[in-house]
Steps between C-alpha positions, in 0.01 A plus 500: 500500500315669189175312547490547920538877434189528264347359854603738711419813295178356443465507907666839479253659312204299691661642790545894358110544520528545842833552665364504864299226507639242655726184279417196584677150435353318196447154728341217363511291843575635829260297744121361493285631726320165461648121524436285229442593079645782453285696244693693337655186303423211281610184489444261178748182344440223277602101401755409714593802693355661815499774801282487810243742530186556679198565246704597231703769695848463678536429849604751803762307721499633835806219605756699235560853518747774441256786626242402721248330523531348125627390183323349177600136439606339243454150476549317158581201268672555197417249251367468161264769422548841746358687788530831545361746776431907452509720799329823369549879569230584769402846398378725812328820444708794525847340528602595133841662536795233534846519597757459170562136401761273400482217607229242591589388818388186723617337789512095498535152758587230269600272733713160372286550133772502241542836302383342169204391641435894623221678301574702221333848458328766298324844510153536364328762367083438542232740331240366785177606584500512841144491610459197286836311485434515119843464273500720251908475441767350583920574443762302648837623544822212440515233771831497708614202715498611891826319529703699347452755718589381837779636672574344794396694724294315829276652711371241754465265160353772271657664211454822353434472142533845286460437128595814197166581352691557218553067482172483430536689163330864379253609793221763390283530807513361888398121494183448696561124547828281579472131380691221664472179272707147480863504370663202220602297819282229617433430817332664863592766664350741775550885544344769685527904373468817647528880494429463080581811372674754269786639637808720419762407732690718707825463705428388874321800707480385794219660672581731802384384866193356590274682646341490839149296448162498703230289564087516589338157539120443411320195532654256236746758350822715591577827316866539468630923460809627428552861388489495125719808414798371750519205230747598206607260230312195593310294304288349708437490866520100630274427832587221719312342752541276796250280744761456738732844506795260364398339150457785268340358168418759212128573434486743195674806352383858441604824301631728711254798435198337689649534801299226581465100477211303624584141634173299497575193770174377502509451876365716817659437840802496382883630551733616238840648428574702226812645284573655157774548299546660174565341164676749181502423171748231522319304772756599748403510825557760828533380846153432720297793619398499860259265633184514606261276642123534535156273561199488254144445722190414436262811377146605613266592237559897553867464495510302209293768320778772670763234293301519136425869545857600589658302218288630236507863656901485467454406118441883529737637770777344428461416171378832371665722182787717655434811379127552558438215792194354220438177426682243207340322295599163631875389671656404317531658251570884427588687746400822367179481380235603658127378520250732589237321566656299732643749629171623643412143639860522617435845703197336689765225561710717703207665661460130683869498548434820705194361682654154571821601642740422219598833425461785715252817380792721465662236280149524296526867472801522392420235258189665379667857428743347280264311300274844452798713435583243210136469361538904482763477315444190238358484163089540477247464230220782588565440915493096389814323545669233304473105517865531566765749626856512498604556821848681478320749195146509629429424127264331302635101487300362217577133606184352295629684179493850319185538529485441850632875606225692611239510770345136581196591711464215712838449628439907590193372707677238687739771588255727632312222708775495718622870467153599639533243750829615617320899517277386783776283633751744569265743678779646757465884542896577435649604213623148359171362494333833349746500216401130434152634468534763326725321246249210446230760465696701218534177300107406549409801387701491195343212394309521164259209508253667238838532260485102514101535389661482142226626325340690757159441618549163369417216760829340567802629620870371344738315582764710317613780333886619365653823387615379175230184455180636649302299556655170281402214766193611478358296780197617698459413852167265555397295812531217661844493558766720716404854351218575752711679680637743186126580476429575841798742501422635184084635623708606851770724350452869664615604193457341161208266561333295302115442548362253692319349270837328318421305802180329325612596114856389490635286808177270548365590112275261412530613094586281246845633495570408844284229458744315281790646642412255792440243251833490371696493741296289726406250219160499622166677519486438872517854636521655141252750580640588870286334699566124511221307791645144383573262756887335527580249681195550721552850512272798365751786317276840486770644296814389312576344135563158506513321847657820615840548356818461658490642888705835433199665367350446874873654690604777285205721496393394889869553631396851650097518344269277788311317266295419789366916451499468131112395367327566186252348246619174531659420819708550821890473352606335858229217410596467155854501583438206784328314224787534279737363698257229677509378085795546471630236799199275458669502137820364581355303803348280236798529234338393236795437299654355766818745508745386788475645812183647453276483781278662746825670719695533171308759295481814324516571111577860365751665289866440578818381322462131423730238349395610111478915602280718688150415443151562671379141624101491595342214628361364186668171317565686195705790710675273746810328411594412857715809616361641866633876600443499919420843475172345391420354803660745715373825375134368520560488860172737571286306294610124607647537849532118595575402119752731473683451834501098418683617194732678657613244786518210185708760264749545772539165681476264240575706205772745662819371387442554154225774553592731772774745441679861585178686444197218612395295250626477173277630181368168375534140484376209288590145684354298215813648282691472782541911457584779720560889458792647589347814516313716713265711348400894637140466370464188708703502859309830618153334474573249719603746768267769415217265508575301812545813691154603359345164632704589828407854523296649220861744508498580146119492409442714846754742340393521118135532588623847725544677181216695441507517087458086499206542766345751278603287185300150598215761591490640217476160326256350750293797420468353192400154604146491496460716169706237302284227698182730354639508137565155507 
């Protein structure tokens, strides 16, 4: 037991950090969200021996499962030579505390293959980059034969398998990867795996009753409720379905705390009956909830926008930090951390939740007052607010690092796009709505924009600055990119401004500092100097560095600012916007490295998660490596109206089962790895809704543009238009 306790107080003290947040099981297979490779494993053998895989990676079997709607199969020839098959850790951001661990644990269908033919196993410890795959290490533990660790025990032909991580000798970190590879015994055999995991087993628990479930039917989806705090010891929450009322099948399984699962049936017109029943951590499982039975139907274009803007808006509603009703980071993941620029995209969010009929205004209200009364309270860096905030504290949550604790300027601009949006929202003359002004006036006002002008009366602002560090990233904020809007709010503070002319010396600087600022990180000197004029893929781009850059820099800036109002040397931003995104999908029409999937109603390259990390993709072939965020497509819905609609109807009816989820679509995928997140992200679910309802509406830009101080900001700056056209 020595060596399995080093484990665990490894995972203790990994856990200590942060004894709210919530522990999560360290899985290596649970499901795929996609059939086929799975890719997070690896397949190789040599001579004589051989498993089956599918490009190198093993396959999903969607026949075989102990938790629906798959298991990873493993189908082999032992012979001379050996095979052997890795299924690695797949690390999601912000799921870093783990429950304690004993045990790794596996469930496994074996079928008539004889237990010497069964796989043996080992733990593996990888020093990996991620964003290029590149080995830089490698550490196996001891392999131990899989037979000698069944017990017995059947469950419908599957046995659980729960193996001492102290049998696979002295163990100084967690694993990240779990190889399968041939035993001594010659010969074929076939198995299938699931729920791969550490464990530390506990006597049976048996979860208490299930609890009453809901339904709402869309057009090729059902979204299954239950009441998430009624559910108390259970593992997992198991969904059943039913085309005729009679043969319940299972579809899929959920953690309890979502309160939600999202069953994708692919079909419209359709009748279904549903059930759930609850799982603990023995697989044991409670009696049937109630049943209920509902009908998808075919969607017109305006309610399938109501669909995509109501899942995304719930991303923030339901999903949102307890304690200050704010926005996280990405689910899942932790559950206390809060992102503050999202959190502003997230507030216009629940303005359209207000306007559609989703929630009602009071809801809103009450909403809004506790997310002001927090931002009161929390940590700020001269009236700037952190990257990051711990919810439960309201402190500081320097999740990038130690130097990552102070004031980050453009995540405090996000915030106050949709802070000043919600002032002219919530325009009700009672005393609810007056405190919400009032509040989000106080924090305006306390503001220091010309702090973040680091060395005053310089010509750009900063990104950050720290208490202890200073100024240490040292990073100054220069255009084209998503920091218009930090600008704009910086000239239209009431009271720290900064002078309109950082407009022309530091956002759109054409110096040779910002000249090869663009340079490096666009890798070109197309739009070094600001201005661009080239012409992509038939397309003119007035301004923008490269082709344009991925198409976040045309959503987060415009989500409240009407870039159809905003003009100055150079261009109209609602034109040069259009013309990003018009290069963007004539980009991927063409797919000129011929990425799967890719095509005219499949479209949309920015920054998301993606199967080697998060990483800004642009529609160039040395920045695209095939991964496709929808929020692309769908937050560009101003700009590319019929583009962006075809995307949406191809995402969700041909794409849905793997795409569409609890919250609309899921962050990112990449078909030509066969990839999918399993993540939703807060910077990118409240552009889609914010930006369709501005297509719909003009809700938000109507609203933004009623604040006086940006009105007075862009004409201050287009005061200045034709004397910078004169000096030039």
């Amino acid at each position: 037991m020595k060596h399995a306790i080093s484990l665990l107080l490894i995972t203790v003290i990994h856990i200590g950090i942060t004894g709210q947040e919530r522990l999560y099981d360290y899985r290596f297979f649970e499901n795929s969200n996609m059939s086929g490779p799975y890719f997070f494993s690896h397949v190789s053998y040599e001579e004589g021996s051989y498993i089956r895989n599918i490009r190198h990676k093993l396959p999903v079997s969607e026949t075989h499962y102990f938790t629906p709607p798959n298991s990873l199969e493993l189908n082999y020839s032992n012979g001379n030579g050996f095979w052997e098959a890795a299924v690695e850790f797949e690390k999601l951001r912000g799921q870093d505390y783990f429950k304690e661990a004993t045990h790794l644990s596996f469930w496994l269908f074996k079928g008539d293959v004889d237990a010497g033919l069964l796989p043996l196993v080992q733990l593996c410890f990888q020093d990996k980059e991620r964003r290029t795959g590149t080995l830089h290490a490698e550490t196996r533990s001891a392999k131990v034969a899989i037979d000698n660790y069944l017990n017995g025990e059947d469950n419908e032909g599957w046995t659980w398998v729960k193996i001492p991580l102290s049998d696979f000798g002295p163990i100084k970190q967690l694993p990240n990867c779990i190889i399968f590879s041939n035993s001594h015994q010659e010969g074929e055999g076939q198995a299938y795996i699931d729920q791969l995991e550490l464990i530390t087993p506990v006597q049976s628990n048996k979860a208490a009753s299930t609890p009453e479930m809901t339904a709402k039917a869309f057009e090729r989806h059902v979204d299954i409720y239950w009441d998430a705090t009624a559910v108390v010891g259970a593992k997992y929450v198991k969904v059943y379905r039913s085309d005729d009322n009679s043969g319940f099948k299972p579809v899929g399984i959920q953690v309890p705390w979502y309160g939600i699962y999202t069953d994708f049936t692919g079909e419209s017109d359709k009748t279904y009956s549903y059930k759930i029943t609850l799982l603990d951590e023995n697989y044991n499982e409670t009696d049937d909830s109630n049943t209920v039975s509902i009908s998808t139907r075919s969607f017109s274009d305006e309610e399938l926008l109501d669909m995509v803007q109501e899942a995304a808006f719930r991303y923030y509603w339901d999903g949102a930090e307890a304690n200050s009703g704010l926005a996280l980071e990405n689910i899942p993941g932790r559950k206390d951390m809060i992102a503050t620029g999202a959190s502003g995209f997230g507030i216009m969010a629940i303005i359209v939740g207000a306007e559609r009929g989703f929630i009602s205004r009071e809801q809103a209200v009450e909403r809004l007052l506790k997310i002001c009364h927090f931002l009161k309270a929390c940590d700020t860096f001269h009236g700037a607010v952190s990257h990051f905030i711990d919810g439960p504290s309201g402190h500081v949550e320097p999740f990038f690092g130690e130097r990552d604790n102070g004031g980050d300027l453009v995540e405090t601009s996000f915030l106050f796009q949709g802070l000043l949006t919600a002032r002219s929202y919530f325009d009700g003359k009672n005393a609810r709505e007056n405190e919400i002004r009032e509040i989000i006036i106080q924090l305006w006002e306390a503001v220091e924009w010309d702090w973040y002008d680091q060395h005053k009366k310089s010509d750009f602002l900063t990104w950050h600055w720290s208490p202890d560090k200073g100024w240490l990233i040292d990073h100054q904020l220069i255009g084209w990119n998503e920091t218009l809007i930090t600008y704009l709010l910086a000239i239209a503070s009431p009271t720290h401004p900064v002078p309109a002319s950082m407009y022309y010396k530091g956002w759109a600087s054409q110096s040779q500092k910002a000249a090869e600022y663009r340079k490096d990180w666009g890798q070109t000197d197309d739009g070094a100097n600001y201005t661009n004029g080239n012409y992509y893929h038939g397309i003119q781009l007035p301004v923008g560095v490269s082709n344009g850059g991925p198409l976040f820099f045309i959503h987060y800036s415009f989500l409240g600012l009407n870039p159809h109002l905003v003009d100055d040397s150079y261009t109209n931003y609602f034109e040069n916007n259009r013309n990003i995104a018009l290069i963007n999908w004539r980009y991927c029409s063409e797919n000129p490295k011929n990425h799967r999937g890719f095509n005219p109603d499949f479209w949309g390259l920015t920054a998301s998660d993606g199967p080697w990390g998060y990483r800004a993709i642009e529609p160039n072939v040395d920045n695209d490596n095939g991964t496709l965020a929808p929020t692309g497509a769908l937050a560009s819905f101003p700009y590319t109206p019929e583009q962006s609609m075809a995307a949406l109807k191809n995402m969700y009816r041909e794409h849905g089962r793997y795409l569409w989820g609890e919250y609309g679509f899921k962050d990112a995928v990449n078909l030509q790895e066969n990839w999918c997140a399993r993540i939703y992200m807060g910077l990118n679910q409240a552009p889609v809704a914010v930006m369709i309802e501005n297509y719909r509406s003009g809700l938000l830009w109507n609203l933004f543009m009623q604040n006086d101080e940006i009105t007075n900001a862009l004409y201050e700056i287009q005061k200045l238009n034709n004397e910078h056209a004169i000096a030039e």
